[in-house]
C-alpha positions in Angstrom: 13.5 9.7 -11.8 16.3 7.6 -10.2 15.9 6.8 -6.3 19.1 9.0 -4.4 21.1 6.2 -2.7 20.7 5.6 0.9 23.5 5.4 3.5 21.4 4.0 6.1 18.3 2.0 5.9 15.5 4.2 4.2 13.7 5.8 7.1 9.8 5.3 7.9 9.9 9.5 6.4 11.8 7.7 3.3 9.2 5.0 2.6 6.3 8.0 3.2 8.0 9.8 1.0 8.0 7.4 -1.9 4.4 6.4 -1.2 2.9 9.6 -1.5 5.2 10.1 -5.1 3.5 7.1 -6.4 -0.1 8.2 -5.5 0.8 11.8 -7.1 1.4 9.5 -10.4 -1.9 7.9 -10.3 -3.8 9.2 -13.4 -6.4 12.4 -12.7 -9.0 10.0 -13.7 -8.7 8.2 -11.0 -7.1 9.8 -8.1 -10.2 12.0 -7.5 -12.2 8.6 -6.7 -8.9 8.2 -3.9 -8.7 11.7 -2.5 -8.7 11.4 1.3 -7.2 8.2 1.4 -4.3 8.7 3.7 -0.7 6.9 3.9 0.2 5.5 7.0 4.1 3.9 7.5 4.7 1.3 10.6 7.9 -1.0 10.9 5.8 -3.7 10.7 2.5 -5.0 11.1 1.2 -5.6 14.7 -0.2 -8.9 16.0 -3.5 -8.4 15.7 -3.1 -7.1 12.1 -1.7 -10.2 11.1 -4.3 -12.5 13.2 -7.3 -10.7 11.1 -5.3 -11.5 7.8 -4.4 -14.8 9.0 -0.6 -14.3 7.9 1.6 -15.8 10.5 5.0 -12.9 10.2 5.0 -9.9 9.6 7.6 -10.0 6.9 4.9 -11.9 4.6 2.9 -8.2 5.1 3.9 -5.1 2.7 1.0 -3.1 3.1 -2.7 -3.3 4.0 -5.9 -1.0 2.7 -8.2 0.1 5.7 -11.5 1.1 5.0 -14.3 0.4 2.8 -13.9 0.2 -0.6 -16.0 2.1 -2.9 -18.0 -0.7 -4.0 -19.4 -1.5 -0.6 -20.3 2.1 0.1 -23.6 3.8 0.7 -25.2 7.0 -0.1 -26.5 6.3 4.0 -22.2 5.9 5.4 -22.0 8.7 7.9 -18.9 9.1 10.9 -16.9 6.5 8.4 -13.4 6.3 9.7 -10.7 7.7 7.1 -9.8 5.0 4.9 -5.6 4.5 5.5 -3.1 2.3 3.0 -0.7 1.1 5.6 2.8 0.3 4.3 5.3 -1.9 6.3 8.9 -0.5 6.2 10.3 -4.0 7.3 8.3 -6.1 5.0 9.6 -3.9 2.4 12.7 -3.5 3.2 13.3 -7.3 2.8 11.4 -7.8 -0.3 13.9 -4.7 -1.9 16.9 -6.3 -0.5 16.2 -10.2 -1.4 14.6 -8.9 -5.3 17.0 -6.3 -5.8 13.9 -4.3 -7.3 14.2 -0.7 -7.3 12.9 1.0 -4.0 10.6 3.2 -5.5 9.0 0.4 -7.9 8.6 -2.0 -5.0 6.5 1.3 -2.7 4.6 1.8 -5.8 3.6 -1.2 -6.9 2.5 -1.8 -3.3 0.6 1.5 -3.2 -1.0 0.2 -6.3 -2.3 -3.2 -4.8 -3.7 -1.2 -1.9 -5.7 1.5 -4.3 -6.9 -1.7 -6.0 -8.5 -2.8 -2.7 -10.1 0.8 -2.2 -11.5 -0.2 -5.7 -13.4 -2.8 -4.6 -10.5 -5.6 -6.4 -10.0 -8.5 -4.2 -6.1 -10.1 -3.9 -7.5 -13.0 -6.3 -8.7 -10.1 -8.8 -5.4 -8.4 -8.4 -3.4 -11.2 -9.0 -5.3 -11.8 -12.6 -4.6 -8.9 -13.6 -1.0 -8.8 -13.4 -1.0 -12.1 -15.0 -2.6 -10.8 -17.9 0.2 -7.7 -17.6 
């Protein structure tokens, strides 16, 4: 499925839009172990957000996983906040327009390194395995 052109610049709604598309592909398998995990779309990442990572702009920041990943969890977690896979419009926006990618590919793939982290796959893990790929 082809991504309709866009007159403007895709709209926060857009990006949503695409995100929640690519979970709806992830295989049953695994999207029951990522039910409640909830999308969240910004323009960009705030100050303190990129102080934690220790990323100095928030162009360098697609998206971010917030919560605890189901490796660290615990028969005993009670009043856990919702776990949330913020996605940063701007970020992405600039990434689609300097790699030409296809906008849906680029949300997806993003999408993807943020369900990894609800995995319990560090960045360093992540980026092994897309070498191998």
């Amino acid at each position: 499925m082809t991504q309709p052109p866009f007159a403007a610049p895709p709209s926060l709604d857009d990006i949503a839009l695409l995100a929640e598309r690519a979970l709806a592909e992830i295989p049953p398998a695994l999207a029951r172990h990522i039910k409640g995990v909830g999308i969240a779309v910004e323009d960009a990442a705030d100050d303190a957000t990129l102080d934690e990572m220790g990323i100095e702009s928030a162009w360098d920041l697609t998206g971010l996983y917030h919560g605890t990943p189901l490796t660290a969890r615990s028969v005993e977690d009670s009043g856990r906040q919702p776990d949330l896979i913020f996605l940063y419009r701007e970020a992405i926006l600039l990434e689609w327009i300097e790699n030409g990618e296809d906008l849906y590919r680029l949300v997806r793939n993003v999408v993807i390194h943020e369900v990894a982290h609800h995995f319990g796959f560090s960045d360093d893990d992540i980026a092994r395995l897309e070498a191998e790929g």
